[in-house]
N, C-alpha and C positions, 0 to 999 in steps of 0.2 A: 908596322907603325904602332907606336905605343899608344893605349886606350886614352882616353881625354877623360881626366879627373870630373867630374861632377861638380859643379858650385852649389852650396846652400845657396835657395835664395834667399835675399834678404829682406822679400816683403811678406815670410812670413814667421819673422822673427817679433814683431810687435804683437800680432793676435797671440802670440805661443805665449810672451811675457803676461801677456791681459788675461789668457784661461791661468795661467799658473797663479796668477795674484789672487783671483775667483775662486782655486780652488783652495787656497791657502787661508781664507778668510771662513774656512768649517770646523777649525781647528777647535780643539776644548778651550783654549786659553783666550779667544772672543767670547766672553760668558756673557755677552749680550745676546747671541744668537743662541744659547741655550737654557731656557729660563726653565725655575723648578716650581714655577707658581701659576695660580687661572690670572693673576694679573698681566703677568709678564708675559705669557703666553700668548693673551690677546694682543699684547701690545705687536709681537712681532708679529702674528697673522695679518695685522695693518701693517707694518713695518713691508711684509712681505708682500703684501696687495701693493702698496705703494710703489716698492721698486720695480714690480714687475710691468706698472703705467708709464713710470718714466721711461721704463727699458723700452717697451713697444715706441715712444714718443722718439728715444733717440734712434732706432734701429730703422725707422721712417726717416727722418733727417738723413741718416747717415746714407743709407739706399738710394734719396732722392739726389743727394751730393754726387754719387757713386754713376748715378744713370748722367746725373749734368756734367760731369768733368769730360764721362767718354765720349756721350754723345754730342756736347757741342764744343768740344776741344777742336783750337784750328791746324787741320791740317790737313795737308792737299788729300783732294777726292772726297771730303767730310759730306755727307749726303744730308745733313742736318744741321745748316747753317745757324747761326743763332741770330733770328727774327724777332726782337719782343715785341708786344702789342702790347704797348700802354692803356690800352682801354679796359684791361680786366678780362679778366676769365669767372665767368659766374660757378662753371662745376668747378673749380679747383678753390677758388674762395667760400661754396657752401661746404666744400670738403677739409677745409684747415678752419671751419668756424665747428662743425656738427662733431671731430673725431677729438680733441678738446673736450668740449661739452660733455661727449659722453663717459671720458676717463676719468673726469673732475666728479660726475655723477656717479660713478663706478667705486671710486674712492670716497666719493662727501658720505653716502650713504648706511657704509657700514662704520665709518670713524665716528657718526653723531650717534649711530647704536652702543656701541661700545662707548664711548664717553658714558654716555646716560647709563650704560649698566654697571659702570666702575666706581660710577659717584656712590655706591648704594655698598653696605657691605651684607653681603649674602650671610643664610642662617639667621634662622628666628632665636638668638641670644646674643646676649651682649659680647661683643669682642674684648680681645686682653688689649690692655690702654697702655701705652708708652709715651712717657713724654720726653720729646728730644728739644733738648736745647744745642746749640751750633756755639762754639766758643772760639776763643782764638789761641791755639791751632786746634781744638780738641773738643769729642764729641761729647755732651753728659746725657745720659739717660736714666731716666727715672718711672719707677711703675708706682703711679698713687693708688692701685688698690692693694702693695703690698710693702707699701715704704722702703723699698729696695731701688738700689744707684747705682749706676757702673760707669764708669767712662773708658771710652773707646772700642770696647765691644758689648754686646747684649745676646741673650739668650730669649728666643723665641719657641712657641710650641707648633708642631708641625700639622697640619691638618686643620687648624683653626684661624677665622682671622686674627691679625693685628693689627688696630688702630695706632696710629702715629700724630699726634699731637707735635706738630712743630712750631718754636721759636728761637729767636739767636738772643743771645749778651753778648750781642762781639757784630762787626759788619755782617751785611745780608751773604746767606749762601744759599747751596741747596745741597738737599741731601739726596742720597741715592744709591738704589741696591740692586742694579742692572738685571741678576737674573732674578729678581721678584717684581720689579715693577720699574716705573716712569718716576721723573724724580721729581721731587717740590722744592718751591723755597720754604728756606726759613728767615723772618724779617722781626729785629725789634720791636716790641710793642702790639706785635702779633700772633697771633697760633693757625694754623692753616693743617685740615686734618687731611693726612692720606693712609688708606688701608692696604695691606700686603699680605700675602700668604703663602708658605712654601708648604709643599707637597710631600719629602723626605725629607731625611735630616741630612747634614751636612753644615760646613763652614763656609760659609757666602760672604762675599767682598762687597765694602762699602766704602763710600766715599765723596768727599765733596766734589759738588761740579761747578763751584763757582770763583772767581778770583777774589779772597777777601784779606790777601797779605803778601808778606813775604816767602811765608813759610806755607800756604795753604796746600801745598802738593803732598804735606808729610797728614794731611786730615783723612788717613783711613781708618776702618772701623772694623769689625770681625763681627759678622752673623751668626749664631751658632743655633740652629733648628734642632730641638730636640720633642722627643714622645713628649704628651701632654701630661703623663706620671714623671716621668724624668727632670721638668718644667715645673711642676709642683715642686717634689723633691728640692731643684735647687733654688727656686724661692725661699721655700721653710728654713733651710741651711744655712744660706745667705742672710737672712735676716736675723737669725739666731748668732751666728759666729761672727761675723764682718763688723768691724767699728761701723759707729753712726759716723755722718756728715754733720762738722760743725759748719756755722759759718764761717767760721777763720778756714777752713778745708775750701768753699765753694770760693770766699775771695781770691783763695792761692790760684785756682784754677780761673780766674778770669785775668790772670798774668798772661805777658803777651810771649809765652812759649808753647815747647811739645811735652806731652807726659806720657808716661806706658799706660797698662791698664791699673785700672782701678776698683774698688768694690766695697760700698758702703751694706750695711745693715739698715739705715734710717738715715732720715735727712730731714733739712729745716723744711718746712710747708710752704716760706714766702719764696724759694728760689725759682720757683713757676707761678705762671701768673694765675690767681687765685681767681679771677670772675671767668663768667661764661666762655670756653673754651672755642666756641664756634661751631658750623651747624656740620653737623653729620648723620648720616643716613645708618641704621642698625636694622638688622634684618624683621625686627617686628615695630618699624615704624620710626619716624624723623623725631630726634630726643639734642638735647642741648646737653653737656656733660657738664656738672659743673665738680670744681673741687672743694671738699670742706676738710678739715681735721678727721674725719671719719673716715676719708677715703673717695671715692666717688659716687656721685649721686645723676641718674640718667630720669632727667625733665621730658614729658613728652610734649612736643610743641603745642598739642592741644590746651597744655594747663597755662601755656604762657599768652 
């Protein structure tokens, strides 16, 4: 008699699908999950606290579903007939009020630490200041303490903070650099500061996260982390070789297109907004930034 073929079963081709998608989500190319900075860093340590609460929350559901289906599924000889008692179950509702409570306090806990220690930028000296404007399709950035402009990519120093000075001339967006950090808006008429810091160098992906057109999917941007001599270096280069920014330059650039990269030596003063920049925290104390023709000037809020 011939052997009897074997059937896959086929309840356990879903779990197989679910671990493959899980393990397929460690890949280099989710560079969310692999950050090169203490901001980003923290961020996914909550990221990773988080999903491990909800996992516990659904793996309970999913159990409690699992015991209810077999055991009060009707079928003859079922030794566990399904009886509810509409009056309440006091341990089963102190236990769906108390295991809640304590995830939500397991999570609040260390999210409102970190909040509070991101708001602040570590190191008793002043950070390098970047001022990002959001255009429509295209990124401008600007460093007021060295007259130097790039659009669409920017060169940062690796080891040290940077401060990001955001606004748009174009609808509200946000900007974002997944493996350095959480992203911010940028809004008209506003500046809104967020700090980052990458740890080696490398070329890190940025990009808009918000809908502000037609075109908003082609608003990416190129990170480039380099030595803090190397960062020097092509500040001094760049500002000595690179045409200035006229204004007839920054109007073209408020056209409602895409453009490659770019690279000024100087730029006009009024194309970022010239009053108090908004409050940020530097590692020797809470200072207002403001800008003058001279560059930047760090107010400590005590003189104000």
């Amino acid at each position: 008699m011939p052997k009897r073929r074997r059937r896959w079963p086929y309840r356990y081709i879903a779990p197989l699908v679910l671990v493959g998608l899980l393990v397929s989500g460690c890949g280099q190319q989710y560079v969310l999950l692999h950050p090169v900075g203490p901001v980003g860093k923290s961020e996914l340590h909550l990221l990773i606290l988080a999903s491990l609460a909800m996992g516990i929350v659904i793996a309970l559901v999913l159990i409690l579903l699992a015991i209810t289906v077999i055991r009060f599924r009707d079928k003859p000889g079922n030794r566990a007939p399904y009886t509810p008692n509409w009056h309440g179950n006091k341990t089963l509702e102190t236990i769906w009020w108390i295991v809640p409570v304590v995830l939500l306090t397991v999570i609040a806990i260390p999210m409102v630490n970190q909040t509070f220690a991101l708001a602040k930028v570590p190191k008793a000296k002043d950070p390098v200041v970047i001022d990002v404007t959001s255009l429509t399709w295209k990124w401008l950035f600007q460093y007021p303490g060295h007259h130097v402009a790039t659009v669409n990519y920017l060169e940062i120093p690796t080891g040290e903070p940077v401060l990001f000075e955001l606004t748009a001339d174009s609808p509200m967006n946000t900007f974002w650099i997944p493996q350095l950090g959480g992203m911010e808006y940028t809004m008209p008429n506003r500046v809104l500061p967020l700090w980052l810091e990458a740890d080696k160098p490398g070329v890190y992906w940025g990009h808009s996260g918000n809908y502000s057109g037609i075109e908003f999917e082609k608003m990416f941007f190129d990170v480039k982390a380099v030595s803090p001599a190397a960062f020097n270096r092509w500040l001094n280069q760049t500002h000595q070789t690179a045409p200035p920014m006229t204004m007839q330059d920054y109007h073209a650039l408020l056209k409602f297109n895409t453009v490659g990269y770019q690279t000024y030596g100087n730029y006009p003063t009024d194309t970022f907004p010239s009053v108090m920049s908004g409050y940020t925290l530097t590692g020797s104390g809470m200072y207002l930034i403001e800008h003058n023709q001279h560059g930047l000037k760090y107010v400590p809020m005590s003189n104000k």
